[in-house]
C-alpha positions in Angstrom: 0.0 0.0 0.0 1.4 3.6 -0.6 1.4 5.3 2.4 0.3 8.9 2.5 2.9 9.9 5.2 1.6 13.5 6.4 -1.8 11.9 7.1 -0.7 8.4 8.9 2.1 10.7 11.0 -0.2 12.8 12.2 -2.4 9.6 13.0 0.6 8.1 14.6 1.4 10.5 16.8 -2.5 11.2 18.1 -2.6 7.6 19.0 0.9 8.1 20.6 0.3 11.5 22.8 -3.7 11.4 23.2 -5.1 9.6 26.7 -7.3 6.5 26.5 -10.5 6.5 27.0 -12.6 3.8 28.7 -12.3 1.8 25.7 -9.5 -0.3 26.7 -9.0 -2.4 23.2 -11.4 -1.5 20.2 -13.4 -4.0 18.5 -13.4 -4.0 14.6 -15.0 -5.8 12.1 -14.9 -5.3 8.4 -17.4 -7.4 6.0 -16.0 -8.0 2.4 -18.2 -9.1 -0.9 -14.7 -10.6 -2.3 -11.3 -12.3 -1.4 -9.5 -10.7 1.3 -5.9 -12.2 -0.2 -6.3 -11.9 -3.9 -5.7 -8.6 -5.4 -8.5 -6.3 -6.0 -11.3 -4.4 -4.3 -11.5 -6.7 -0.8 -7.7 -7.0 -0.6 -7.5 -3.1 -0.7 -9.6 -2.7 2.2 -8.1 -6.0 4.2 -5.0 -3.8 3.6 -6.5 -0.9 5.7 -7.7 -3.6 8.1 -4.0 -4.4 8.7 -2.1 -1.1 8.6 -4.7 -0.9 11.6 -3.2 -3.8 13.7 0.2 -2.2 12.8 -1.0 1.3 13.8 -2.6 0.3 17.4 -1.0 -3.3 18.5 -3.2 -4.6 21.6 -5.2 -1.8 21.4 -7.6 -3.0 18.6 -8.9 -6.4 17.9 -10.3 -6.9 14.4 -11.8 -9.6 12.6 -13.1 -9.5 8.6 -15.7 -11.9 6.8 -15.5 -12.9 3.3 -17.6 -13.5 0.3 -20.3 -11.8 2.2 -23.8 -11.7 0.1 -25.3 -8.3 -0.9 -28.8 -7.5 0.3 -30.7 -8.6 3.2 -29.1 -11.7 2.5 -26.5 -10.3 4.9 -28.4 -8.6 7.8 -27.9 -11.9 10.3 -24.2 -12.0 9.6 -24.3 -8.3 10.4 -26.1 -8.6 13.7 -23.9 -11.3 15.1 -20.9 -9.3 14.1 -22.4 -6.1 16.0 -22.6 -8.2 19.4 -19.4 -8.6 19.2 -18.1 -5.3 17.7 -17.9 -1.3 18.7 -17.3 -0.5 14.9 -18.4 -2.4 11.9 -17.2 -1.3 8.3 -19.4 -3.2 5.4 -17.5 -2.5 1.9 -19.9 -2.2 -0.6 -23.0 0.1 -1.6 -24.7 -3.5 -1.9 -24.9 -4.3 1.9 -26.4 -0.7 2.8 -30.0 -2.3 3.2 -28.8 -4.3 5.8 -26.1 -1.9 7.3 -28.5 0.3 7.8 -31.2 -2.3 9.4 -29.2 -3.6 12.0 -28.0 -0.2 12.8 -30.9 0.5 13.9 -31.2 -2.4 16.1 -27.9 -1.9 17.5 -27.6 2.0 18.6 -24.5 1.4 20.5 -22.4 -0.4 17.7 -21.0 2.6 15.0 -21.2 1.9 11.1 -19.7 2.4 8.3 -20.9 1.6 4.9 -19.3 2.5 1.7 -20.7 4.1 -1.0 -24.2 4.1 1.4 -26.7 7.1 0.9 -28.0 6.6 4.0 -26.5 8.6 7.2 -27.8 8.1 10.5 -26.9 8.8 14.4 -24.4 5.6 14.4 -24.4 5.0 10.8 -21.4 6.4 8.8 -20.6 6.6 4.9 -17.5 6.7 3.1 -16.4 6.2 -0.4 -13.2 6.9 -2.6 -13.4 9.3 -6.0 -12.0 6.8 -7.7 -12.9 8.3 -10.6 -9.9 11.2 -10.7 -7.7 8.4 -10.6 -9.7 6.9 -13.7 -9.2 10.0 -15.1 -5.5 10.1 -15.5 -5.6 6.2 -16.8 -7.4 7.2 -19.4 -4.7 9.7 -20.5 -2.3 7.0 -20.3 -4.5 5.0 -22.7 -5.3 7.4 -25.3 -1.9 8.3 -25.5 -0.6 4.6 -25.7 -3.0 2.9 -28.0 -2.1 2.4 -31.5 -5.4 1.5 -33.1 -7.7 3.5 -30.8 -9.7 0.8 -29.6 -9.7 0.3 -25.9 -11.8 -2.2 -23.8 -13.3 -2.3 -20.2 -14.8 -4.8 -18.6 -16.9 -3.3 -15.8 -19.0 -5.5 -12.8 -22.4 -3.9 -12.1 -24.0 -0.7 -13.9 -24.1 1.3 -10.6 -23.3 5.0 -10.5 -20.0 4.3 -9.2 -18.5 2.5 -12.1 -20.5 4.3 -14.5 -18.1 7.4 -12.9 -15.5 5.2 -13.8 -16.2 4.2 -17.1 -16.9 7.5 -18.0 -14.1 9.3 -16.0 -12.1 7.2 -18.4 -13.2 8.0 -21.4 -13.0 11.6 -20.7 -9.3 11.1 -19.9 -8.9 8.9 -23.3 -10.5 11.3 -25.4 -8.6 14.6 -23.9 -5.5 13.4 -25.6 -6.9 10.8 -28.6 -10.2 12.3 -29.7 -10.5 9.2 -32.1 -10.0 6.5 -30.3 -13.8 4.7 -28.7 -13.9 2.2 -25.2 -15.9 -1.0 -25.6 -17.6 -1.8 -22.4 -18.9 -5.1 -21.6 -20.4 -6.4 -18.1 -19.7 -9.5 -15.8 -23.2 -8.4 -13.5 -20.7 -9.9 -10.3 -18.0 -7.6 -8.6 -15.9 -11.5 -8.4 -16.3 -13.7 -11.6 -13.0 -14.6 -12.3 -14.1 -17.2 -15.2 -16.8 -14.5 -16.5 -14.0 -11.2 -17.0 -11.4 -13.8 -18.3 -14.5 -14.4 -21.0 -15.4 -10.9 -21.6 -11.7 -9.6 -21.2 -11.3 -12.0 -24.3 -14.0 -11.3 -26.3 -13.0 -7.5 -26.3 -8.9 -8.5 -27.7 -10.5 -11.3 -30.4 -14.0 -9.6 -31.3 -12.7 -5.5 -31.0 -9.3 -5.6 -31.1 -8.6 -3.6 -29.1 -5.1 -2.9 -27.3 -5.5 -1.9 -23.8 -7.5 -3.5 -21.2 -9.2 -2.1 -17.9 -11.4 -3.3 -15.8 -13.9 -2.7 -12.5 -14.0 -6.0 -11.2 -12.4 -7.9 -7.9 -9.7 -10.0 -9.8 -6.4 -10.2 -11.6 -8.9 -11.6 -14.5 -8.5 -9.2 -16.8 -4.9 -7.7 -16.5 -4.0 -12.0 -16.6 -5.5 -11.9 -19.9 -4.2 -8.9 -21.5 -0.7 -10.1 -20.5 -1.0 -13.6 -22.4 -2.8 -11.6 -25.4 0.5 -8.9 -25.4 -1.4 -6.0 -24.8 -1.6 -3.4 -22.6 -2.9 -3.3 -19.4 -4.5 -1.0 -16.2 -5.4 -2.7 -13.0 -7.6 -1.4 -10.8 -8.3 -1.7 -6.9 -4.9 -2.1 -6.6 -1.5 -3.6 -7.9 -2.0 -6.3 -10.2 1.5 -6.5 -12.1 2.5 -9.7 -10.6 -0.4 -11.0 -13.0 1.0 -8.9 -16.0 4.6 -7.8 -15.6 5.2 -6.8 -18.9 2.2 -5.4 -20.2 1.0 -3.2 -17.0 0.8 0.4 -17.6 -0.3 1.6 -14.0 -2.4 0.8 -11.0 -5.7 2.3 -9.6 -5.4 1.8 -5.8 -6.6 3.1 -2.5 -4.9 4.1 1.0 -8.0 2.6 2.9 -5.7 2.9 6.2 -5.6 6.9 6.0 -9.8 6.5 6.7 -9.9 3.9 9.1 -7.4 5.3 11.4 -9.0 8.7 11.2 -12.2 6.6 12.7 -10.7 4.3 14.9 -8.6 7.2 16.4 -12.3 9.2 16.6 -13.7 6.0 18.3 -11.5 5.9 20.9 -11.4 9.2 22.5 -15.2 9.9 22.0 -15.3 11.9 18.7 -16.9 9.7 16.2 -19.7 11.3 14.6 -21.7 10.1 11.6 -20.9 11.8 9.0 -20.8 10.7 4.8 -17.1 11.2 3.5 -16.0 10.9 -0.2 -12.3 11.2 -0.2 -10.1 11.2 -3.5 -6.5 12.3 -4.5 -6.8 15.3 -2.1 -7.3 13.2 0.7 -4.6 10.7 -0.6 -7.2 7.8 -0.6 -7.6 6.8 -4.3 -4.5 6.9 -6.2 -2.7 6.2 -9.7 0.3 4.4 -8.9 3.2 2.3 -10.3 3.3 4.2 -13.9 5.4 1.9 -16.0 8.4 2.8 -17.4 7.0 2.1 -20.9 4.8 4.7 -20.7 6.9 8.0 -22.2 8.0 10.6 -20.3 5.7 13.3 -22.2 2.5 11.2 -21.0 4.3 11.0 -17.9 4.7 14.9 -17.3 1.2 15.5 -18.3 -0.5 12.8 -16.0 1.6 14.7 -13.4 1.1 18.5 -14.1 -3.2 16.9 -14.5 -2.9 15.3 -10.9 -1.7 18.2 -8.9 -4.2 20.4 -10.6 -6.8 17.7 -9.1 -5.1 17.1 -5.5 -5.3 20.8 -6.0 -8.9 21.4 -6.7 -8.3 23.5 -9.4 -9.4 20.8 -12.1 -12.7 19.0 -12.3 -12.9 15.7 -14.1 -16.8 16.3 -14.8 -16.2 19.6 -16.3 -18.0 20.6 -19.6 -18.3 20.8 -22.4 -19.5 17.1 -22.2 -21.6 15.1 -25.1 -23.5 11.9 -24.0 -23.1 9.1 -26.1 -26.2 10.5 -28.1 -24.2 13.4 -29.1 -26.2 15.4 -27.0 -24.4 18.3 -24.7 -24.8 17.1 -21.3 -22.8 19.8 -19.1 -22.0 23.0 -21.0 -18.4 25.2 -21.2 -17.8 26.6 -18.0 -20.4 24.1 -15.7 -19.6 21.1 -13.9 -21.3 18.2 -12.3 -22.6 18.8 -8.7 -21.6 16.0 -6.6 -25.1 15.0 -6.2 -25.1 14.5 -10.1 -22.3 12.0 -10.0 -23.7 10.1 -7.3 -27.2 9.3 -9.8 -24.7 9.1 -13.2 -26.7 6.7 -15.4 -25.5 8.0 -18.7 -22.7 7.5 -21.1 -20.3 9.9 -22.3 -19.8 10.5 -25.9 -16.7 7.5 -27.1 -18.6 4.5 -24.8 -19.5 2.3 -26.7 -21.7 -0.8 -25.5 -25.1 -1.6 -23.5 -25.9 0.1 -20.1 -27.4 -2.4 -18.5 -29.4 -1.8 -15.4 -28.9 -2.7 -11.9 
């Protein structure tokens, strides 16, 4: 994990100078829909899980569950983790249902869904703008493609990875206004036989010559590597699975948010609140830029970052077409944060079905 060190020092040295409070040793759970040791979305968070057993020692006790169903399917796992628990973070915007059940029935536990657009007196939200991220990728692709055709093979058609998908093309089409993104869906975050499919049908049906991906596996980056294409993983480092062919990583500093809440817990300041942290923050991230890619693209995915971290660049700025050629967000305007949390459109260059969810 990349370690954002101004904001884990600073965490550091609160849990090193401020007193205890009654709360001898904190409880912790953390619920994941995927594999908490193979690379991806899960593994990103198990990550933060650990950097928190590093952070505090004896002083926190955590436990995760894996493979955890969305929906109510989930709400009795949920209730025996809160007799157990002071905190309880469920990663995914498909266990907010439940999440926000049992919260209810358990005022005395704190949670913390992502992604959730539900807030309530011991029931948190967080979620990464993974999207500005996404954003610089896409430079990276436009500029690296040699035949303009790009694919992406995406998990469920919620707003989140619509973001993505069109954060993406956005970035693609800054620097290659010719070049189009084929999208096709797995409808599961963890189908490792169903993105290998997919991931396959875009090189042998489209052609095209980079590969990305929203899904909780090395599927995809595995496939473009045998193919001898390009590359970008997302959730978090996946070169091991494509050492020649990766271009750069999508990740997250999970452990930058969850010691910000454990340290909140334990001296008596947590507070619901709904949190979407991105490159500012540190939290998403586009890391481990390979050396293929040239040091032009290099310099401009740079100069475009820091005007992000920055603020003083939107991703969502117009002018933007929808894929129907019709101007979405004029010169001048952007998106409203409210706007990219209901995104259900495609940007102009997407090409593909948009399912729904």
């Amino acid at each position: 994990m990349k370690i954002a060190k101004p904001l884990r020092l600073t965490a550091l040295l609160l849990a090193c100078m401020m007193p205890l409070t009654s709360i001898a040793q904190i409880r912790a759970a953390f619920v994941y829909v995927g594999p908490a040791n193979e690379v991806g979305w899960s593994y990103s968070h198990n990550e933060g899980r650990q950097y928190l057993e590093r952070l505090y020692g004896n002083d926190i006790k955590t436990e995760y569950v894996e493979f955890a169903k969305e929906g109510r399917a989930s709400t009795e796992l949920l209730r025996q983790l809160a007799k157990e628990n002071d905190i309880i973070f469920s990663t995914s915007s498909g266990l907010m249902i439940p999440t926000s059940r049992v919260a209810k029935e358990w005022p005395n536990v704190k949670f913390d869904n992502i992604g959730s657009l539900r807030v309530d007196e011991n029931l948190g939200s967080y979620s990464a703008r993974a999207y500005e991220p996404r954003y610089l990728s896409g430079i990276i692709a436009g500029s690296m493609t040699r035949n303009n055709r790009i694919g992406f093979v995406a998990a469920h058609a919620v707003p989140e990875v619509i973001r993505g998908l069109n954060a993406f093309v956005l970035g693609v089409k800054r620097v290659n206004p010719d070049a189009v993104v084929y999208v096709k869906w797995t409808h599961q975050w963890y189908d490792p036989e169903k993105s290998t499919q997919l991931a396959r049908q875009l090189v042998e049906n489209e052609g095209v010559d980079i590969l990305t991906h929203h899904t909780d596996s090395p599927a995809v980056m595995t496939v473009a590597e045998q193919a001898g294409i390009y590359g970008i993983s997302f959730h978090s480092d996946m070169s091991e699975f494509a050492p020649t062919r990766q271009l750069a990583s999508i990740g997250y500093d999970w452990g930058v948010y969850y010691a910000e809440q454990i340290e909140a817990l334990k001296h008596g300041d947590w507070h619901s609140d709904s949190r979407w942290l991105g490159m500012k923050e540190q939290v998403s991230q586009l890391n481990r830029i390979s050396a293929k890619v040239p040091a032009t693209v290099r310099q401009q995915v740079e100069t475009v970052r820091q005007l992000i971290e920055q603020q003083q660049f939107k991703v969502f700025a117009g002018p933007i077409r929808n894929s129907f050629g019709r101007e979405v967000v004029k010169a001048g305007e952007s998106l409203s944060d409210l706007e990219l949390e209901r995104m259900n459109w495609y940007v102009d260059g997407l090409i593909g079905e948009l399912p729904t969810f």
